[in-house]
ROTORMAR-550629 format. One line per field, with one value per residue (C-alpha): residue number from 1; residue in three letters; chain; x, y, z. Coordinates in steps of 0.5 Angstrom, whole numbers, plus 500, padded with zeros to 3 digits. Layout:
! ROTORMAR-550629
i: [NUM; ...]
aa: [ala; ...]
ch: [A; ...]
X: [X; ...]
Y: [Y; ...]
Z: [Z; ...]
END
This chain:
! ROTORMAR-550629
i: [1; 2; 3; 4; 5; 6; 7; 8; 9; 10; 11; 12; 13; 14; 15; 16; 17; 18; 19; 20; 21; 22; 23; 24; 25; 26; 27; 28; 29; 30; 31; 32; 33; 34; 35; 36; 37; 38; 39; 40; 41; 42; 43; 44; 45; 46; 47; 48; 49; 50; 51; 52; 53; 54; 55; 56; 57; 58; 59; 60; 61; 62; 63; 64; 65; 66; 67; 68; 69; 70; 71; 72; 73; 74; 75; 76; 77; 78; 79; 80; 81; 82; 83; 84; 85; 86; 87; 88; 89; 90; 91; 92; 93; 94; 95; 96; 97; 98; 99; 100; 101; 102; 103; 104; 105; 106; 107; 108; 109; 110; 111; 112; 113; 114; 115; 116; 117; 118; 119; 120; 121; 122; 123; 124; 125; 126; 127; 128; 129; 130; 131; 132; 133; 134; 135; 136; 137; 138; 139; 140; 141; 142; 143; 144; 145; 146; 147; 148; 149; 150; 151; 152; 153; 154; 155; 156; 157; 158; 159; 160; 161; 162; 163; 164; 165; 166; 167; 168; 169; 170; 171; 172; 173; 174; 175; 176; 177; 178; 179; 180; 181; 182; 183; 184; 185; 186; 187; 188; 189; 190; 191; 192; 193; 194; 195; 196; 197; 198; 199; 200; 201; 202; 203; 204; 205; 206; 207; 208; 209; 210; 211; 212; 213; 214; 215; 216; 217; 218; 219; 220; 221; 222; 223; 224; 225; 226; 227; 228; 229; 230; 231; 232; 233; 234; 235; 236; 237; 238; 239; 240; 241; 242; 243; 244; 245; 246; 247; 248; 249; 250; 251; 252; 253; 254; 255; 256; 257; 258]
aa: [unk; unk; unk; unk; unk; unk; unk; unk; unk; unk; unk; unk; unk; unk; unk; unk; unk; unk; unk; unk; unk; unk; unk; unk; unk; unk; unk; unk; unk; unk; unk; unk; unk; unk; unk; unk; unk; unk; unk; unk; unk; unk; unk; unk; unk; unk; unk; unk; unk; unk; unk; unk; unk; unk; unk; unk; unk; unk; unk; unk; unk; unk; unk; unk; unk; unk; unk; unk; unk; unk; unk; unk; unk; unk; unk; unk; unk; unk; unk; unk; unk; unk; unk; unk; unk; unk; unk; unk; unk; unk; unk; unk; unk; unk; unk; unk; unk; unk; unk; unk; unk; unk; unk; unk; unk; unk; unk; unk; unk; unk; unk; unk; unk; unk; unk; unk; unk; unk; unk; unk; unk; unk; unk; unk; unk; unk; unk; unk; unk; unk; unk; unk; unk; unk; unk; unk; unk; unk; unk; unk; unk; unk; unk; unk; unk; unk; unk; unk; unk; unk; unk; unk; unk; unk; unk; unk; unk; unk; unk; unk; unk; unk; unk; unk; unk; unk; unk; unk; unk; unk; unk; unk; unk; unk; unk; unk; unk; unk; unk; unk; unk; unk; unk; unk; unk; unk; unk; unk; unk; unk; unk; unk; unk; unk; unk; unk; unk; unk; unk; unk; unk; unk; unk; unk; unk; unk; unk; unk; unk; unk; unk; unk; unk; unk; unk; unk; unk; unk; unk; unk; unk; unk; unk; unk; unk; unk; unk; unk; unk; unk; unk; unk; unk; unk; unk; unk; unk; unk; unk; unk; unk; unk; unk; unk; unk; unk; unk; unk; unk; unk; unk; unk; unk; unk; unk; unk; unk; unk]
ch: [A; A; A; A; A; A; A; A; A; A; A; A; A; A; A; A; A; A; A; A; A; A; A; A; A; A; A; A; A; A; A; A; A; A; A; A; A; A; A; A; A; A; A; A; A; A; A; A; A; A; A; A; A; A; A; A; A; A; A; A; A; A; A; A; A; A; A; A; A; A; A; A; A; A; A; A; A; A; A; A; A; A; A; A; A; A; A; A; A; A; A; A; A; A; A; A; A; A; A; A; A; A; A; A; A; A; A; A; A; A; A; A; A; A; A; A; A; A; A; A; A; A; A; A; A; A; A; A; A; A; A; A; A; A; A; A; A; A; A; A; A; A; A; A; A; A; A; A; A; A; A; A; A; A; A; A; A; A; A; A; A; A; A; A; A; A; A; A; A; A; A; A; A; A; A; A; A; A; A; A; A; A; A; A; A; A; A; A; A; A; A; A; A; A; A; A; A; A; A; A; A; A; A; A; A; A; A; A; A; A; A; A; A; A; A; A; A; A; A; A; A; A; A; A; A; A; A; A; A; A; A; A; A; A; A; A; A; A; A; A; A; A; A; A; A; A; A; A; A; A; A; A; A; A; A; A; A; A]
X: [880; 882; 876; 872; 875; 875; 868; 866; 869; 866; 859; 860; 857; 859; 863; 860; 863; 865; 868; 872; 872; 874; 866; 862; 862; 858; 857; 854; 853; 850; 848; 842; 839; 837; 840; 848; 848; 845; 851; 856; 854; 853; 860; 863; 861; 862; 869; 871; 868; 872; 878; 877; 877; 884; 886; 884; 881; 873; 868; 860; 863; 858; 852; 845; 849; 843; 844; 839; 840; 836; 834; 837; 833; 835; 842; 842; 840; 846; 851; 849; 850; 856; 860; 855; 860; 867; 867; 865; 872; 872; 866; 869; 875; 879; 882; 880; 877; 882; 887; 884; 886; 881; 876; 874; 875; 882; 879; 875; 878; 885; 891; 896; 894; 899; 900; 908; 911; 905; 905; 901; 897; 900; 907; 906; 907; 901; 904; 905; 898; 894; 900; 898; 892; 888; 885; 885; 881; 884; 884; 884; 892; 892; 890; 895; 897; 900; 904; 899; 893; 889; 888; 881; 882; 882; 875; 870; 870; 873; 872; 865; 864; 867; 863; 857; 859; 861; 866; 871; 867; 860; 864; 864; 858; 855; 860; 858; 850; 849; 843; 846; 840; 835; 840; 840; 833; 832; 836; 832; 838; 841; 834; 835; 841; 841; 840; 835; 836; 837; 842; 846; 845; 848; 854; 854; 855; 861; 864; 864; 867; 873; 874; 872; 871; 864; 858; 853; 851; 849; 857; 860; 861; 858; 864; 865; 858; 860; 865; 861; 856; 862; 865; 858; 856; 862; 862; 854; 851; 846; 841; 844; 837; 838; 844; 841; 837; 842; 847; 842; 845; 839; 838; 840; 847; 849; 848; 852; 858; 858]
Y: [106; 104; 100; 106; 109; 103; 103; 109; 110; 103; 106; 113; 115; 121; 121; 126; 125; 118; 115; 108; 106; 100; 096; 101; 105; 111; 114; 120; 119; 123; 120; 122; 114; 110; 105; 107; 109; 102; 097; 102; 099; 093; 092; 095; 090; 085; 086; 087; 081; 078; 081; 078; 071; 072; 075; 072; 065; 069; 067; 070; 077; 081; 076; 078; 085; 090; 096; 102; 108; 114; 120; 126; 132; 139; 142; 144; 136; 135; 139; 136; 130; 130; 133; 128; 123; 127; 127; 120; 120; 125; 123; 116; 118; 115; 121; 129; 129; 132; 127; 121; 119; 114; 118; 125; 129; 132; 135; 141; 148; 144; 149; 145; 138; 136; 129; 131; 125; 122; 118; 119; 112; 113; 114; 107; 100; 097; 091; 095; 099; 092; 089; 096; 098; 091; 092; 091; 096; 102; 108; 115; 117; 123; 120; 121; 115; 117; 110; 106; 109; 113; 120; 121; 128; 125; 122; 128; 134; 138; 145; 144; 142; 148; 153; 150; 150; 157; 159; 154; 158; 155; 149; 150; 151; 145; 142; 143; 141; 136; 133; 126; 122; 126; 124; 116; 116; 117; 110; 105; 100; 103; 101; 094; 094; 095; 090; 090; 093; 086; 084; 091; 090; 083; 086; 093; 089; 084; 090; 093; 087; 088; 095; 096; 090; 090; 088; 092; 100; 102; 100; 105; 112; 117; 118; 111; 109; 115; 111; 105; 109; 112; 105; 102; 108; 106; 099; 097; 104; 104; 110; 115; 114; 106; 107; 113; 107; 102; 106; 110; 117; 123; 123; 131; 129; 124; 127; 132; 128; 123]
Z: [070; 063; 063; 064; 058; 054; 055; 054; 047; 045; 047; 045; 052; 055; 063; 066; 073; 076; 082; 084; 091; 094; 095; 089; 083; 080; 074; 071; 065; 058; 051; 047; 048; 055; 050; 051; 058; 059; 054; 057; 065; 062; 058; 064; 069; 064; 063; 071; 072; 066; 070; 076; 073; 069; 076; 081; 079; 082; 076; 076; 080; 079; 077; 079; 080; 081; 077; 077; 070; 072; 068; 071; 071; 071; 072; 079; 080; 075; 078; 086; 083; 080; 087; 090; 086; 087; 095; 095; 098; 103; 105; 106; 110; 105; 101; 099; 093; 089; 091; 089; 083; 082; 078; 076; 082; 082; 074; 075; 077; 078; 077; 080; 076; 072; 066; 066; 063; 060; 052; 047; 044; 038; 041; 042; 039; 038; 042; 047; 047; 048; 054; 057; 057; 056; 049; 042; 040; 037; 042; 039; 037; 042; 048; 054; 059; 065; 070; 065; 066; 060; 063; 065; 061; 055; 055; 061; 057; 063; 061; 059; 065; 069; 065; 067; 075; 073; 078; 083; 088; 086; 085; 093; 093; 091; 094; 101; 099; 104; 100; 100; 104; 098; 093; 096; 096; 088; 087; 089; 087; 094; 098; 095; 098; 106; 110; 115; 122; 125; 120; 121; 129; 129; 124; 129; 135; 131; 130; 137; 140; 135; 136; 143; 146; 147; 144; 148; 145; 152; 154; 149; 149; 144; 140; 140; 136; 132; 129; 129; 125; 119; 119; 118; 113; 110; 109; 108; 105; 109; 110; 115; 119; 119; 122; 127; 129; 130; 133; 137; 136; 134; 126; 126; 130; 126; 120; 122; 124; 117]
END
C-alpha cells in the first residue's frame, strides 16, 4: 500500500482506482503523458521485487512480468473501469468491496469510513517516517498514516471522483455492469497469460482430486464444477468461456454464477 503512494507521489501519477489482491494488481491510472503512467509501473514493480529479496531472499520476482498500459476512452468505459477494479474483492469471494482495505474500494460514498487515530507525516521524526513507511523521500507533512499505512485518501481524489459517478445510486449502477469478459478482452496481457485448455484440464482435474476425490468431470455434480470453475477463475484468470469449456457448464450459466 505505501508502495503505491510512494510511487504515485515519485511520478506524479494521478490513482484513479486501484486494487491488491494476493496473485495480481490493477491500476487506474491519469497523467497528461503515457510516459508517467509507464515509470509509475515500472517503479512499482521495481520496488516489490526489491521487497521481496529483502524479505524473503526471492530475487527476479517480476522479471519478464508483462505489463500492458492502455489509453481509456471515454467516461462511461472510466467509470465501468473503475468499479471493474473495486469488486475485484467480491468477485473473488475474498471480501465485499467496501471492507477490503487493500485499495480504493471502501473510498467512495462512504459515510461510515473513518481515519480516527491516524498521524500526520509531519507529526512524525523523520527516522520514524523512513522505519515506517520505507522511504527516504519527503512525503507531503499533511498525509495521514493509519497502523502503518499511508491512507490511500491522501493521494485518490475522492470527491472528484464521487462527483463524476454523480450519485451512490449510479455508483450502484456500474457497479452491478456485468462487462467484465469485454473489459478482460481489451487487455491483451490477460490473453498472454491463460493457459491452453490442456494445461487448465491437467490443472481442473489436479484440483478435482483434492477436493472431491476424482478426477473424472462426468463424476462431479453441477454445484461441484461450479467451484472448480470460481476457484479456477480465481486462481488462473482465465476467460469465463475458457472455463465453460474446461468445466463443461453453458457459457450463459456460468457467467451468471461467477
Amino acid at each position: 500500500m505505501n508502495r503505491v503512494a510512494v510511487c504515485a507521489f515519485k511520478t506524479g501519477v494521478i490513482i484513479v482506482a486501484f486494487i491488491l489482491m494476493d496473485n495480481h494488481f490493477h491500476f487506474e491510472l491519469h497523467s497528461e503523458t503515457y510516459g508517467a503512467c509507464s515509470k509509475f509501473v515500472k517503479e512499482f514493480t521495481r520496488l516489490s521485487g526489491m521487497y521481496n529479496t529483502n524479505k524473503y531472499g526471492e530475487k527476479n520476482t517480476f522479471e519478464g512480468l508483462q505489463v500492458q498500459i492502455l489509453p481509456i476512452n471515454g467516461e462511461d468505459y472510466f467509470l465501468t473501469l473503475l468499479c471493474y477494479i473495486v469488486k475485484n474483492p467480491t468477485k473473488a469471494r475474498m471480501a465485499m468491496f467496501y471492507n477490503y482495505p487493500w485499495g480504493t474500494g471502501p473510498l467512495y460514498f462512504n459515510e461510515n469510513r473513518t481515519t480516527a487515530g491516524a498521524r500526520t507525516i509531519g507529526s512524525m521524526g523523520r527516522v520514524e517516517v523512513r522505519k515506517l513507511l520505507k522511504t527516504r523521500m519527503s512525503l507531503p507533512p499533511e498525509w495521514k498514516v493509519l497502523d502503518g499505512v499511508i491512507l490511500p485518501e491522501n493521494y485518490v481524489p475522492v470527491k472528484q471522483i464521487e462527483k463524476m459517478l454523480k450519485t451512490p445510486r449510479a455508483y450502484m449502477y456500474f457497479l452491478s455492469l456485468n462487462k467484465d469478459d469485454a473489459i478482460e478482452s481489451e487487455l491483451s496481457s490477460w490473453h498472454d497469460m491463460c493457459l491452453t485448455d490442456s494445461e487448465l484440464r491437467a490443472i481442473r482435474e489436479e484440483m478435482s482430486m483434492e477436493l472431491f476425490n476424482t478426477g473424472r468431470l462426468r463424476d462431479l455434480s453441477v454445484t461441484q464444477r461450479l467451484v472448480l470453475a470460481r476457484k479456477l477463475r480465481y486462481k488462473y484468470h482465465c476467460s469465463v468461456k475458457q472455463i465453460a469449456r474446461i468445466v463443461q457448464i453453458p457459457y450463459e450459466q456460468l457467467g451468471a454464477s461467477l
